[in-house]
OpenMM code with the backbone's topology and positions (N, CA, C; nanometers):
from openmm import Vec3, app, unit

residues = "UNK UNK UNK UNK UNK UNK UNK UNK UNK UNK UNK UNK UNK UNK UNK UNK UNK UNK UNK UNK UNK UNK UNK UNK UNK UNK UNK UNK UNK UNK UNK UNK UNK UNK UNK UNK UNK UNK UNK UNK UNK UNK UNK UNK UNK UNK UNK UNK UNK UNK UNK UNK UNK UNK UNK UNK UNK UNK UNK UNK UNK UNK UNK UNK UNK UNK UNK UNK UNK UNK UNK UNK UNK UNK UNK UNK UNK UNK UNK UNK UNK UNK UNK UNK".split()
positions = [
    Vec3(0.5257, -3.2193, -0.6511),
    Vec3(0.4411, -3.1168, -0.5900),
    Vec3(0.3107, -3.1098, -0.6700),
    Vec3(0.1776, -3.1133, -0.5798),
    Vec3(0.0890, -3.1195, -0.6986),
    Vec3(0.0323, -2.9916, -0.7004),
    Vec3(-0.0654, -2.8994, -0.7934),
    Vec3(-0.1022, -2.8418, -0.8348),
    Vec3(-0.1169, -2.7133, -0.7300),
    Vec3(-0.2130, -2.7799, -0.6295),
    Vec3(-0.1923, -2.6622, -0.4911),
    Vec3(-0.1078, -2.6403, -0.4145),
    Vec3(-0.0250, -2.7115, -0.3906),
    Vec3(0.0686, -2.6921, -0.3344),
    Vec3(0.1783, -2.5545, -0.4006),
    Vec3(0.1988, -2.6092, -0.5626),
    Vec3(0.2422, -2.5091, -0.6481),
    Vec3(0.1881, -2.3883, -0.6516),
    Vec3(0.0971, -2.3364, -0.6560),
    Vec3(0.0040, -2.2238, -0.6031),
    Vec3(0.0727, -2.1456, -0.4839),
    Vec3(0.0474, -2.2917, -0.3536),
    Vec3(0.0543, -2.1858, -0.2483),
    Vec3(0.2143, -2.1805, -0.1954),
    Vec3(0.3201, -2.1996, -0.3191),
    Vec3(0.4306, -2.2020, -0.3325),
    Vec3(0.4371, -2.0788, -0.4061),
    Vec3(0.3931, -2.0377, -0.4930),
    Vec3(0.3885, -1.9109, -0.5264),
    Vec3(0.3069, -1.7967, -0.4438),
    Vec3(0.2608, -1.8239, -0.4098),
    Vec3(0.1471, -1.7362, -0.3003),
    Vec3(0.2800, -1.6507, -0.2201),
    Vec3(0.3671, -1.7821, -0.1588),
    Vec3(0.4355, -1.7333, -0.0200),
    Vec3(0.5370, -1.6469, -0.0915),
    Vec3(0.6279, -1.6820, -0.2254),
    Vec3(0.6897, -1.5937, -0.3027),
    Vec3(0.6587, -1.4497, -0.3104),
    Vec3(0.5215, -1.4427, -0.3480),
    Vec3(0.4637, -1.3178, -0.3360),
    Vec3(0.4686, -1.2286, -0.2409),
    Vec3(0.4417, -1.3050, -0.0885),
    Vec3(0.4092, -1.2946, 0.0197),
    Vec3(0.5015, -1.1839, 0.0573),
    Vec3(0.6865, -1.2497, 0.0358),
    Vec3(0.8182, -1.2071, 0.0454),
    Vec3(0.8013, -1.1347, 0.0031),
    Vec3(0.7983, -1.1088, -0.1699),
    Vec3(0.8231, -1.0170, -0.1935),
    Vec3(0.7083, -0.9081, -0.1585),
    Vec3(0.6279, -0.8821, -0.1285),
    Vec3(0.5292, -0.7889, -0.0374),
    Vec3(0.5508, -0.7603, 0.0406),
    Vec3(0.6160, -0.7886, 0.1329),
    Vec3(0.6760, -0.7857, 0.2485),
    Vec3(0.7950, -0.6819, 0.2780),
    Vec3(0.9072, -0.7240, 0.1727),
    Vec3(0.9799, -0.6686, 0.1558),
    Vec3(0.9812, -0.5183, 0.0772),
    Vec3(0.8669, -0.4740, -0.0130),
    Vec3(0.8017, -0.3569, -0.0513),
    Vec3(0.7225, -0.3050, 0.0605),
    Vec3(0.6762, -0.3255, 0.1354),
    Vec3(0.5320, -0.3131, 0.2347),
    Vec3(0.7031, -0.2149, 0.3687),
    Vec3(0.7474, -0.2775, 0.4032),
    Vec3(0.9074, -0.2275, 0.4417),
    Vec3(0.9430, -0.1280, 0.3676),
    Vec3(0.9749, -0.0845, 0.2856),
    Vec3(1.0290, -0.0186, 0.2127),
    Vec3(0.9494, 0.0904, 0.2220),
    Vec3(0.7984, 0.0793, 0.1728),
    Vec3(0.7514, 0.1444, 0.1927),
    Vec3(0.6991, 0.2462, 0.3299),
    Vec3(0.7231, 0.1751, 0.4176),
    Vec3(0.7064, 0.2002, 0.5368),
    Vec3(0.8132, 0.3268, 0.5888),
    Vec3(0.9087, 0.2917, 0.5418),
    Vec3(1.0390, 0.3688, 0.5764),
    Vec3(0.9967, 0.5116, 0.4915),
    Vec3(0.9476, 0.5003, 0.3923),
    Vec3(0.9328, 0.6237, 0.3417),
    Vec3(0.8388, 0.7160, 0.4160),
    Vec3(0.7356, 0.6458, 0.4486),
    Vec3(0.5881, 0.7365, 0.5211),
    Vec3(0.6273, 0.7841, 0.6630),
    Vec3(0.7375, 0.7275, 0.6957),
    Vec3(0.7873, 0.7795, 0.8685),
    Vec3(0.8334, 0.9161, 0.8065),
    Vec3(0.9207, 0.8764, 0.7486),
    Vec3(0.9788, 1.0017, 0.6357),
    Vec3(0.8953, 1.1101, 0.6284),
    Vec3(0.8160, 1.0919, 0.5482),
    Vec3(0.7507, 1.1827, 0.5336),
    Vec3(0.6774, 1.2381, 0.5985),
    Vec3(0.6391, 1.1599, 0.7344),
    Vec3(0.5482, 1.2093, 0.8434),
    Vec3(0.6401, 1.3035, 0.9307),
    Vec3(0.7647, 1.2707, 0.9155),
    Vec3(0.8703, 1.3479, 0.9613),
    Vec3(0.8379, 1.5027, 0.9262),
    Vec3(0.8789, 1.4757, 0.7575),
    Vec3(0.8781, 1.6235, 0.7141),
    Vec3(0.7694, 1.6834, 0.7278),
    Vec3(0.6300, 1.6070, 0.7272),
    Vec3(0.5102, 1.7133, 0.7257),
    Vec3(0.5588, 1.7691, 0.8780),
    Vec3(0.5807, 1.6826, 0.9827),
    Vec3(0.5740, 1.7260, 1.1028),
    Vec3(0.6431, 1.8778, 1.1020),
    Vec3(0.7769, 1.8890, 1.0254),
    Vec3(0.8758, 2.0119, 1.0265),
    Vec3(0.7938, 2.1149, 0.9536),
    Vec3(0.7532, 2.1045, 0.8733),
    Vec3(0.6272, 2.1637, 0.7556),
    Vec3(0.5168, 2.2480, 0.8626),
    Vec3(0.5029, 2.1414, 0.9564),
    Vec3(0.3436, 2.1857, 1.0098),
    Vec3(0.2126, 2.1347, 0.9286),
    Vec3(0.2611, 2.0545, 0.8155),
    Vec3(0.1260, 2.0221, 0.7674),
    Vec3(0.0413, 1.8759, 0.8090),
    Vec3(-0.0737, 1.9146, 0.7581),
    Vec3(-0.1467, 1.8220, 0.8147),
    Vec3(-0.1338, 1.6690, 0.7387),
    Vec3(-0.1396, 1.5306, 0.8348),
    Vec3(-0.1388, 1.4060, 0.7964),
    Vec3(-0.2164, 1.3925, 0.6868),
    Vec3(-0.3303, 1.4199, 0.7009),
    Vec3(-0.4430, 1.3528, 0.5811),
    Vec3(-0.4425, 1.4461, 0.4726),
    Vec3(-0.4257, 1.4133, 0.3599),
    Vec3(-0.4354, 1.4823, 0.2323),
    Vec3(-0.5233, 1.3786, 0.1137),
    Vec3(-0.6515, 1.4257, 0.1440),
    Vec3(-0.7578, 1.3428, 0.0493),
    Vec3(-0.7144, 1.3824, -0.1058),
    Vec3(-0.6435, 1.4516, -0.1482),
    Vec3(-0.5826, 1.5311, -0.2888),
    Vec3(-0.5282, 1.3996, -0.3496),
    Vec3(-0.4097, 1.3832, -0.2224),
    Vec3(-0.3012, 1.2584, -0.2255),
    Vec3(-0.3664, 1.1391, -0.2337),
    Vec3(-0.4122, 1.1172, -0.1443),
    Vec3(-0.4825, 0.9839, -0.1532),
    Vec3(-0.5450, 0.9157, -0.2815),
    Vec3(-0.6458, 1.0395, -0.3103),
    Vec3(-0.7432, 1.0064, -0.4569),
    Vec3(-0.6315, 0.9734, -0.5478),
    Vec3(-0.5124, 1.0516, -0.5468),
    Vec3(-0.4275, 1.0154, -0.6446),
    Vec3(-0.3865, 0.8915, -0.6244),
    Vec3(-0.3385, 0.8106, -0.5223),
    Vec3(-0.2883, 0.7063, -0.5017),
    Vec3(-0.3689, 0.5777, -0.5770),
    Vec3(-0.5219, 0.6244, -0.5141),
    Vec3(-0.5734, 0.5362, -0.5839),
    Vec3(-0.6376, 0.5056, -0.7094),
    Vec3(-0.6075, 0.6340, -0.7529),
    Vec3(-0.6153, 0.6791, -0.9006),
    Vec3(-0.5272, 0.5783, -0.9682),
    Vec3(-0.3860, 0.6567, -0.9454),
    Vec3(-0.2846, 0.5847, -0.9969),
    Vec3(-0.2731, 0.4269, -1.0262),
    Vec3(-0.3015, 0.3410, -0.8721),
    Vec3(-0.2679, 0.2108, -0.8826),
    Vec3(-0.3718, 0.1337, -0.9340),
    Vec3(-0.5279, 0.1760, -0.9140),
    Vec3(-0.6271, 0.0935, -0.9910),
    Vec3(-0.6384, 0.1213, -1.1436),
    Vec3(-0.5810, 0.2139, -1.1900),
    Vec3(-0.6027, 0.2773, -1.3143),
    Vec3(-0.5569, 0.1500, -1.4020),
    Vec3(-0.6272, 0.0935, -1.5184),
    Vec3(-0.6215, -0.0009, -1.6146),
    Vec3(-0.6794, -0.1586, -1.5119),
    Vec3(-0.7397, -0.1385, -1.4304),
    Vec3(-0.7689, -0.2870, -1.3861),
    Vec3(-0.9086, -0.3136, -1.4061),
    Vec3(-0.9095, -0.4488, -1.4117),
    Vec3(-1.0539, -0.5117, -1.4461),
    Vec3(-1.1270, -0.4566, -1.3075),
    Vec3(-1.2440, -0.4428, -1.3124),
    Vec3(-1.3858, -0.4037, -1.2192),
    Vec3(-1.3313, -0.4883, -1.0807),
    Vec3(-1.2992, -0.6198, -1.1247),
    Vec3(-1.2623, -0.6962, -0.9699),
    Vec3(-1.1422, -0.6942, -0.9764),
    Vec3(-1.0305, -0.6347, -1.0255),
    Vec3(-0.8750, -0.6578, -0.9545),
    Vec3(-0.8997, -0.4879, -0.8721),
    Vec3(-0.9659, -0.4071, -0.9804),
    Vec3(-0.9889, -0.2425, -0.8923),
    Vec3(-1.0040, -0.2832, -0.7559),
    Vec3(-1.1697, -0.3443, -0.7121),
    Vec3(-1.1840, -0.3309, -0.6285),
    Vec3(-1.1031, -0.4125, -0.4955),
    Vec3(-1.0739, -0.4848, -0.5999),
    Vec3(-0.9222, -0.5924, -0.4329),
    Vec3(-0.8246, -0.5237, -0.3879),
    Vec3(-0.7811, -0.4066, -0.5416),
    Vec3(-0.6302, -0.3466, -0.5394),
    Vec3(-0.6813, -0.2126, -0.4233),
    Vec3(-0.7826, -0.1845, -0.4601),
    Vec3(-0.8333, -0.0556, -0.3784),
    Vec3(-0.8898, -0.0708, -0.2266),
    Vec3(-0.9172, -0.1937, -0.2246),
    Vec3(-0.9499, -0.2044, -0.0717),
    Vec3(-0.8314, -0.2516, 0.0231),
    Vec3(-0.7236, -0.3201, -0.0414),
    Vec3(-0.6262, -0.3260, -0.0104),
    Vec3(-0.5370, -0.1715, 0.0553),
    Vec3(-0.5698, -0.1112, -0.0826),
    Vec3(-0.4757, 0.0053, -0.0779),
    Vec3(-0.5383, 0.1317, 0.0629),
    Vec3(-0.6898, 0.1152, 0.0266),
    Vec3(-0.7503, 0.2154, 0.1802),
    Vec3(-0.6382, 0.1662, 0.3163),
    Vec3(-0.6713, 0.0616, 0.3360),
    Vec3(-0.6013, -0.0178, 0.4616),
    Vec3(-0.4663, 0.0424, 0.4609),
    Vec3(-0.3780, 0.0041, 0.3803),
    Vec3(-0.2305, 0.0575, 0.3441),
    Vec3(-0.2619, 0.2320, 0.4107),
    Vec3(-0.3124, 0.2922, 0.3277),
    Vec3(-0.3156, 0.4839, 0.3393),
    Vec3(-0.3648, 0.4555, 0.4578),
    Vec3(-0.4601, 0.3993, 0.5746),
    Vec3(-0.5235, 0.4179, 0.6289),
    Vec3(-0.4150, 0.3620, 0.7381),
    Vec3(-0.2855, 0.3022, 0.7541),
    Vec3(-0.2283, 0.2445, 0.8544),
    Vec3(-0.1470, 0.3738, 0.8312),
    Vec3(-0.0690, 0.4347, 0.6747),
    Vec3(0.0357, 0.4816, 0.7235),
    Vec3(-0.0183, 0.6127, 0.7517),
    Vec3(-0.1087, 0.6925, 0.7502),
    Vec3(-0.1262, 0.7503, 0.8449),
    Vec3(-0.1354, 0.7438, 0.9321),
    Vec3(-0.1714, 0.6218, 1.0363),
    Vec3(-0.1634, 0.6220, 1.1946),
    Vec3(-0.0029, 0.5937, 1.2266),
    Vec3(0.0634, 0.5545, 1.1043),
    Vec3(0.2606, 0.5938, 1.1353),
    Vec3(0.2781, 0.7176, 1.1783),
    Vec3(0.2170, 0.8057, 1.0721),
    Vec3(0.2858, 0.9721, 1.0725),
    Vec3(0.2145, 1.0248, 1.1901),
    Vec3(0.1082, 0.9820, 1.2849),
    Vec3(0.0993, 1.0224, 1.3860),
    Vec3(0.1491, 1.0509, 1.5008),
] * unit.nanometer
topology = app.Topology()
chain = topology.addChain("A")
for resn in residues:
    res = topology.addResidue(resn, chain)
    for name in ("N", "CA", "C"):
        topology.addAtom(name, app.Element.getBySymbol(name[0]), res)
């Protein structure tokens, strides 16, 4: 196997396992769109969010921030159209 190939042999590894978190995660935000629904509260919580992305970019270089964070808008930004 030469060099790229090895790469995009690990790539797809990743892929799985993303996949299989990205699921997981998913199951939780129905969840919870559930309970806000019983709650009455509202989907969007910019409080939450900032934290999210507080949390996951926190310690990254200038360019993994901004990949991990534009990534992550998309993510907050789908599972709210779940809990809808």
């Amino acid at each position: 196997m030469n060099e790229l190939e090895n790469l995009r042999s690990q790539i797809d590894q990743i892929d799985g396992e993303l996949k299989q978190l990205l699921l997981k995660r998913l199951n939780v935000v129905l969840k919870i769109g559930e309970v806000k629904k019983q709650q009455g509260i509202d989907i969007q919580d910019l409080t939450r969010e900032r934290a999210v992305l507080d949390n996951i970019t926190a310690g990254l270089s200038e360019q993994a921030r901004e990949y991990v964070k534009n990534i992550y808008l998309e993510i907050i930004k789908n599972s709210k159209n779940l809990q809808k």
